[in-house]
C-alpha positions as CSV (number, residue, x, y, z in Angstrom):
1,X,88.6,-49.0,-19.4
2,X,90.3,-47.6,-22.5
3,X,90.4,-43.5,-23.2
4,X,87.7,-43.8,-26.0
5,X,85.3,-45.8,-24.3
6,X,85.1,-43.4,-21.6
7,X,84.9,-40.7,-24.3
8,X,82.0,-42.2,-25.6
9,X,80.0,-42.2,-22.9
10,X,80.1,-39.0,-21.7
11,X,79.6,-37.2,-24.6
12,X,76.0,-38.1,-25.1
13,X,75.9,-36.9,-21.7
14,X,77.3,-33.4,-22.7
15,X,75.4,-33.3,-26.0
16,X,72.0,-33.5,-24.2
17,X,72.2,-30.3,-22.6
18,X,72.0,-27.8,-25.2
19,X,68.3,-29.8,-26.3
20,X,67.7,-29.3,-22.6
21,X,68.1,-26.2,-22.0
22,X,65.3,-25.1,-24.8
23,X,62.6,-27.2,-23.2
24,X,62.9,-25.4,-20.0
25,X,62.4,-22.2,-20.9
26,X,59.7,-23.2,-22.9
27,X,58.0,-24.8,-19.7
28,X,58.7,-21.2,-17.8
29,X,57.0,-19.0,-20.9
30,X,54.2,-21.2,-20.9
31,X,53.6,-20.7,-16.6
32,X,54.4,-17.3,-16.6
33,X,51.8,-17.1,-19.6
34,X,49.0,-18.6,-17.5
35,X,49.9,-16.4,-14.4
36,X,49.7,-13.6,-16.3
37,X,46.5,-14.2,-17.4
38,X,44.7,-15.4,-14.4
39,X,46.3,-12.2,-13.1
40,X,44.8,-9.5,-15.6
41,X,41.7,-12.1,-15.5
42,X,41.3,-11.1,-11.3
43,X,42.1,-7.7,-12.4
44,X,39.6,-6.9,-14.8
45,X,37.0,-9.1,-12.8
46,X,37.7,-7.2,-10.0
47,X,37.4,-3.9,-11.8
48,X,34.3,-4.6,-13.3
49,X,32.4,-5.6,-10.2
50,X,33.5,-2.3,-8.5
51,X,32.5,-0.3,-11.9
52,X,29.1,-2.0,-11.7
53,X,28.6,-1.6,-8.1
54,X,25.5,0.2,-6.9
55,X,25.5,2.8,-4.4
56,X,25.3,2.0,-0.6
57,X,21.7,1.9,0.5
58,X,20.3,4.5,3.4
59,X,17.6,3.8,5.3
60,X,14.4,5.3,4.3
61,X,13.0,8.1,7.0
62,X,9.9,6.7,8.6
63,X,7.0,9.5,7.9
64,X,6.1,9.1,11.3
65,X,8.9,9.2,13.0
66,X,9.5,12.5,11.2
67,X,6.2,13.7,12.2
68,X,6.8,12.9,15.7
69,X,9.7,15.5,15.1
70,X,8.1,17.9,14.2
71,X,5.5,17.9,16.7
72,X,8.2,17.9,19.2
73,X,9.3,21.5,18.0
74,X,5.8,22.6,17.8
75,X,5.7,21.8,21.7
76,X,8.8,23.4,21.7
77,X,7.5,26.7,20.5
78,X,4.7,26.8,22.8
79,X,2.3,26.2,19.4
80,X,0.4,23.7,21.8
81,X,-2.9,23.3,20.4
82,X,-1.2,22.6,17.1
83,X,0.8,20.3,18.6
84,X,-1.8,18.7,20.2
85,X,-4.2,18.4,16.9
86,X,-1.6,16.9,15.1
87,X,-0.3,14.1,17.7
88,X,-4.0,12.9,18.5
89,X,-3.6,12.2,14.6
90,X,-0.4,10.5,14.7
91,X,-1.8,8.8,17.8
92,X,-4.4,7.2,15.5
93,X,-2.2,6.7,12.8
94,X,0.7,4.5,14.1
95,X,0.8,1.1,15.0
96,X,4.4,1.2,16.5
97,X,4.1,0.5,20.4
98,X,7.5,2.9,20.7
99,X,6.4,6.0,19.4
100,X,2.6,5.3,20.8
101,X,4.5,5.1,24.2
102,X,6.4,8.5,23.2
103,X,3.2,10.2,21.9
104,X,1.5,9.5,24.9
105,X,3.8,11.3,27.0
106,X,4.0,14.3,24.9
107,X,0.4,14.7,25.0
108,X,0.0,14.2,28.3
109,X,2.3,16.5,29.1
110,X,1.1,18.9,26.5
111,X,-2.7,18.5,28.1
112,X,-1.8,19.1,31.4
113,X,0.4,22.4,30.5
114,X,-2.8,23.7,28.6
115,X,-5.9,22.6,31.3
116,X,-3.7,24.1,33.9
117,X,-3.3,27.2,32.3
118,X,-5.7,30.0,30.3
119,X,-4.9,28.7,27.3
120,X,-8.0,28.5,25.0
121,X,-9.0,24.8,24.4
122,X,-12.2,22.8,23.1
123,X,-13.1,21.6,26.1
124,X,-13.1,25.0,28.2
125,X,-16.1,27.3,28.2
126,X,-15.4,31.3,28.6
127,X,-17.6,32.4,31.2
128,X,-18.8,35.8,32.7
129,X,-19.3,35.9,36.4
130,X,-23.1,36.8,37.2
131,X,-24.5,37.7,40.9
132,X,-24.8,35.5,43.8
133,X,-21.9,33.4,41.4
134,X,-19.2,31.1,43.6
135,X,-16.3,29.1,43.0
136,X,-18.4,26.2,44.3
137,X,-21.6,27.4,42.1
138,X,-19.6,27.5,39.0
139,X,-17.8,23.9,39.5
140,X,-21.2,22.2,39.8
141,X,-22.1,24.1,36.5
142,X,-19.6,22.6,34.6
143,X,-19.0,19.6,36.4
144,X,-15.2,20.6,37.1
145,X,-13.0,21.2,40.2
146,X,-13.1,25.3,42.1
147,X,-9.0,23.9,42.5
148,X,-9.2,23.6,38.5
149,X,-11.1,27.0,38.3
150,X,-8.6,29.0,40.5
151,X,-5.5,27.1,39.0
152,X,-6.0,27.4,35.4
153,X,-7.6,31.6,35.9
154,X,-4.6,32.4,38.2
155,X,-7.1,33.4,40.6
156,X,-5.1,34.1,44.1
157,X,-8.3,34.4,46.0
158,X,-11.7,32.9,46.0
159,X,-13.3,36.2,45.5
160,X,-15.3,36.6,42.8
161,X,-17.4,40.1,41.3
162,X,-20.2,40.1,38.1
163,X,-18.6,40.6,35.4
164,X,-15.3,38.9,36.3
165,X,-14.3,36.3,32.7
166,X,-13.0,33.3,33.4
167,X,-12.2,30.1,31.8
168,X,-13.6,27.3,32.8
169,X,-13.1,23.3,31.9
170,X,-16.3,21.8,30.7
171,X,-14.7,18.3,29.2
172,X,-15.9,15.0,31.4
173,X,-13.3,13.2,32.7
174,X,-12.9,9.2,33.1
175,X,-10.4,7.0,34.6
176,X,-9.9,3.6,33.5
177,X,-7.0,1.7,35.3
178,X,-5.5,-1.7,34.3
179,X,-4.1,-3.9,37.1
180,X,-1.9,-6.3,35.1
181,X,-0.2,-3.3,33.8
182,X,-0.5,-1.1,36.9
183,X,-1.4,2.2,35.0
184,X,-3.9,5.0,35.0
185,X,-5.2,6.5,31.5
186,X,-6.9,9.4,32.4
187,X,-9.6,10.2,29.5
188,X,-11.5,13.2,28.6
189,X,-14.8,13.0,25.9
190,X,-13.3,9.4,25.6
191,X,-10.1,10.4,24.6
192,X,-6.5,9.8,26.0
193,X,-5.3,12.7,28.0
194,X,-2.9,11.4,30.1
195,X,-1.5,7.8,31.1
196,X,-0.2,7.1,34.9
197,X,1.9,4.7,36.4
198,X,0.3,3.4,39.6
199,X,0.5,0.6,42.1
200,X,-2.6,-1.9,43.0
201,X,-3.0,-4.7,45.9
202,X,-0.9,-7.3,46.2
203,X,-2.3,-10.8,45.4
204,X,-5.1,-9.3,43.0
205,X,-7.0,-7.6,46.0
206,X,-7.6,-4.8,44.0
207,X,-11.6,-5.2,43.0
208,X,-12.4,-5.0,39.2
209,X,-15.8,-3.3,37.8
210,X,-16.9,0.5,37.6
211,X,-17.1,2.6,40.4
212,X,-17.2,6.6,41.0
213,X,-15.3,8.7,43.3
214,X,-17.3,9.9,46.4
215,X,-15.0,11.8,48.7
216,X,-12.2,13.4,48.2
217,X,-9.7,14.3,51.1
218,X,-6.5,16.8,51.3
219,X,-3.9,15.4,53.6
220,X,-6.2,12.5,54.4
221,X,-6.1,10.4,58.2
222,X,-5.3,6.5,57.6
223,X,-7.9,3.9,59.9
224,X,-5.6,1.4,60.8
225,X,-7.5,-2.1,60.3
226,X,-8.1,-2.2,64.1
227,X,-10.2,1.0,64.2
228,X,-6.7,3.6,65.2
229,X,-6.8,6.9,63.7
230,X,-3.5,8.0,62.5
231,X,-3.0,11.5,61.5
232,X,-1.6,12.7,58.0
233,X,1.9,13.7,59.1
234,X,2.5,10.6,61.1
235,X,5.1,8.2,59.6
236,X,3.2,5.1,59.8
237,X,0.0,6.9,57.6
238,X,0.5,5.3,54.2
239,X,-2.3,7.4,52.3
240,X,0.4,10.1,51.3
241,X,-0.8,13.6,50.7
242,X,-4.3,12.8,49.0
243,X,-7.6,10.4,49.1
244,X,-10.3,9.6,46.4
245,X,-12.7,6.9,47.7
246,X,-14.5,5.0,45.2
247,X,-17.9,3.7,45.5
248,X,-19.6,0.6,43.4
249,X,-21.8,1.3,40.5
250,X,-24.1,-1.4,38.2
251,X,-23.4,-4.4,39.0
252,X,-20.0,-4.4,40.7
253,X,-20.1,-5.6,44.3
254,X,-20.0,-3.3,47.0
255,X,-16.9,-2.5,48.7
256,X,-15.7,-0.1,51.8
257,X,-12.4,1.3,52.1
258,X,-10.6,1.4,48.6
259,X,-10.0,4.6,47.0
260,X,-7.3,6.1,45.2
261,X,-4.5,7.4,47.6
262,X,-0.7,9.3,47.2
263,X,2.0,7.0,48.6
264,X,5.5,7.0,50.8
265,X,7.1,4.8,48.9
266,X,7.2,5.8,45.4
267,X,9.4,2.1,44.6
268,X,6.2,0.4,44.8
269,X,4.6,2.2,42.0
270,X,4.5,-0.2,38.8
271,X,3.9,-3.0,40.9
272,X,1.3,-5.2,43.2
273,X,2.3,-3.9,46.8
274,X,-1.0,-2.0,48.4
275,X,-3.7,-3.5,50.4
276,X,-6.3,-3.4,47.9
277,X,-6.1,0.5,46.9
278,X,-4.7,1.9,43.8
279,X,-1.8,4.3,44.5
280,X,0.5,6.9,42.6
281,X,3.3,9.4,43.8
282,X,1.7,12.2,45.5
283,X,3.0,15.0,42.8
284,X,0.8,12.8,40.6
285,X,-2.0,12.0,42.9
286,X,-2.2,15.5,43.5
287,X,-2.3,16.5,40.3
288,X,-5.8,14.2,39.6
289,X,-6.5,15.6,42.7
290,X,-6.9,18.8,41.3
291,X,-8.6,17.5,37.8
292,X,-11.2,15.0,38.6
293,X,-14.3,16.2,40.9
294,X,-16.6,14.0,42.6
295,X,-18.7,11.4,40.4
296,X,-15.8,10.8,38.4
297,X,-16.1,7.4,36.5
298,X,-13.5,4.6,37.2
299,X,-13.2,1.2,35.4
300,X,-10.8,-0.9,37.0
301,X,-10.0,-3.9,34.9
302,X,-7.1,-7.4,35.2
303,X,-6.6,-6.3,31.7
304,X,-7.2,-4.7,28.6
C-alpha cells in the first residue's frame, strides 16, 4: 500500500479524538450533577425529618399505681388507719387483678397488725371492767375471742379488777373459702380483712354449703379412721397445732369429722391433698385460731 494511502486513513482516526475528548467530560459533569443532587436531596430530607421529629414518648404514671405507693409509705410510717382507709378505697376502685392481689396483702397484713394490737379501730369497743367481769364474760359480750382480749390489751395474766380499760373487738367475723382456688378470705362487717392460702380434699371431698365452727381445739388429738387416738406430738397426727370443727347449717347436709386444721406438710397448701378438711400452715391456722370464736360463719364454695 502506498505512503499516502496509509496517511489517509489514519488521520481521521487521529482527528476524532480531540471531538472525543469534549463529549466525555460532558457525560462526567452531567453524573456528578445528578449525584450531587440526590446527595444534598438525602441530606436535607434527612435533616428535615430529624428537625420535625417529636419528642420520645414516656409512659403515663398509672394514678393507681401511684396511690398504691403512697399507701405503701403510709404503712411504712406506722399511719395505719390511714393507710387502711385509703386502700379499702383503691380496693374498690381498681379493676387490675395485680394490684388487687398486692392491696390484699397489704391490708391484710395492715389488719392483722392493728386487731392484734391497742390500736384504736372501728370495730373495737373501749370498755371498763365492772365486778364479777371475766375474760370469758367479756368475749361472749362482744362475740370475740379471751385469746383476742389478752393479745390485743397485752394482758399477761387473766386477772382482771373494776375499773381495769380495755379494748375489745366487737366486728363479726366470716369466712368464706373457695375450693377451686384453695383460699380463705377472712371477712369482717362483710368486708375483706384478710385472704389465706389453704388446702381442701383431694377428689372434691371437701363439702360445699354453710356451716359454723363448733369446737375449737389447741394442739388437737387426730382419730385415725379405725377409731385409734393419736396424740398431738405424735408424727403420724396430721391436724398440726390447731382444730376448728365445722357443723352444717340451712340446708347443707350434715357432716361429721371436717373442720379446719394446721398441717405438717405446708407443700400441700394451694392444692387438693386432705381427706376432706380444709387446711393452712399452722402460723396461719393459729393466727384464725386466735380471731374467730365459736359460731363463726363458713361458706365453702367450688367457686366464686
Amino acid at each position: 500500500m502506498a505512503d499516502n494511502d496509509l496517511k489517509n486513513i489514519l488521520i481521521p482516526e487521529n482527528a476524532g479524538r480531540p471531538r472525543l475528548i469534549p463529549f466525555l467530560l460532558i457525560i462526567l459533569l452531567i453524573v456528578a450533577g445528578v449525584a450531587a443532587a440526590v446527595l444534598s436531596r438525602t441530606w436535607w430530607q434527612n435533616r428535615q425529618s430529624s428537625a420535625v421529629q417529636p419528642p420520645p414518648e414516656f409512659p403515663t404514671p398509672d394514678p393507681h399505681q401511684q396511690s398504691f405507693q403512697a399507701i405503701c409509705a403510709l404503712a411504712s410510717n406506722k399511719a395505719l388507719d390511714e393507710a387502711r382507709q385509703q386502700g379499702y378505697a383503691l380496693l374498690e376502685q381498681t379493676k387490675d387483678p395485680a394490684l388487687t392481689a398486692a392491696l390484699e396483702t397489704l391490708l391484710g397484713q395492715i389488719n392483722i397488725e392493728l386487731v392484734m394490737s391497742q390500736a384504736a379501730m372501728p370495730e373495737k369497743a373501749d370498755y371498763v371492767v365492772k365486778a364479777g367481769d371475766s375474760l370469758e364474760r367479756i368475749a361472749r359480750k362482744f362475740k370475740t375471742t379471751v385469746g383476742l382480749i389478752k393479745t390485743n390489751n397485752a394482758l399477761p395474766r387473766a386477772v382482771l379488777h373494776p375499773g381495769d380499760h380495755l379494748r375489745v373487738f366487737k366486728g363479726t367475723f366470716t369466712l368464706e373459702i373457695t375450693k377451686r382456688r384453695n383460699d380463705l378470705v377472712l371477712k369482717v362487717n362483710d368486708r375483706f380483712f384478710k385472704r389465706y392460702r389453704v388446702g381442701t380434699g383431694k377428689f372434691g371431698k371437701t363439702p360445699v354449703g354453710t356451716f359454723v365452727i363448733t369446737e375449737k381445739i389447741e394442739e388437737p388429738p387426730w382419730w385415725r379412721p379405725d377409731g385409734k387416738m393419736i396424740p398431738f406430738g405424735d408424727k403420724e397426727n396430721v391436724l398440726g397445732t390447731r382444730w376448728m370443727s365445722l357443723q352444717a347449717t340451712g340446708t347443707t347436709e350434715a357432716v361429721r369429722g371436717y373442720g379446719l386444721h394446721g398441717t405438717w406438710e405446708p407443700e400441700t397448701i394451694g392444692t387438693q391433698a386432705s381427706a376432706g378438711c380444709v387446711r393452712l400452715v399452722n402460723s396461719e391456722v393459729e393466727e384464725l385460731f386466735l380471731l374467730v370464736p365459736n359460731g363463726t360463719s363458713v361458706v365453702i364454695t367450688e367457686w366464686d
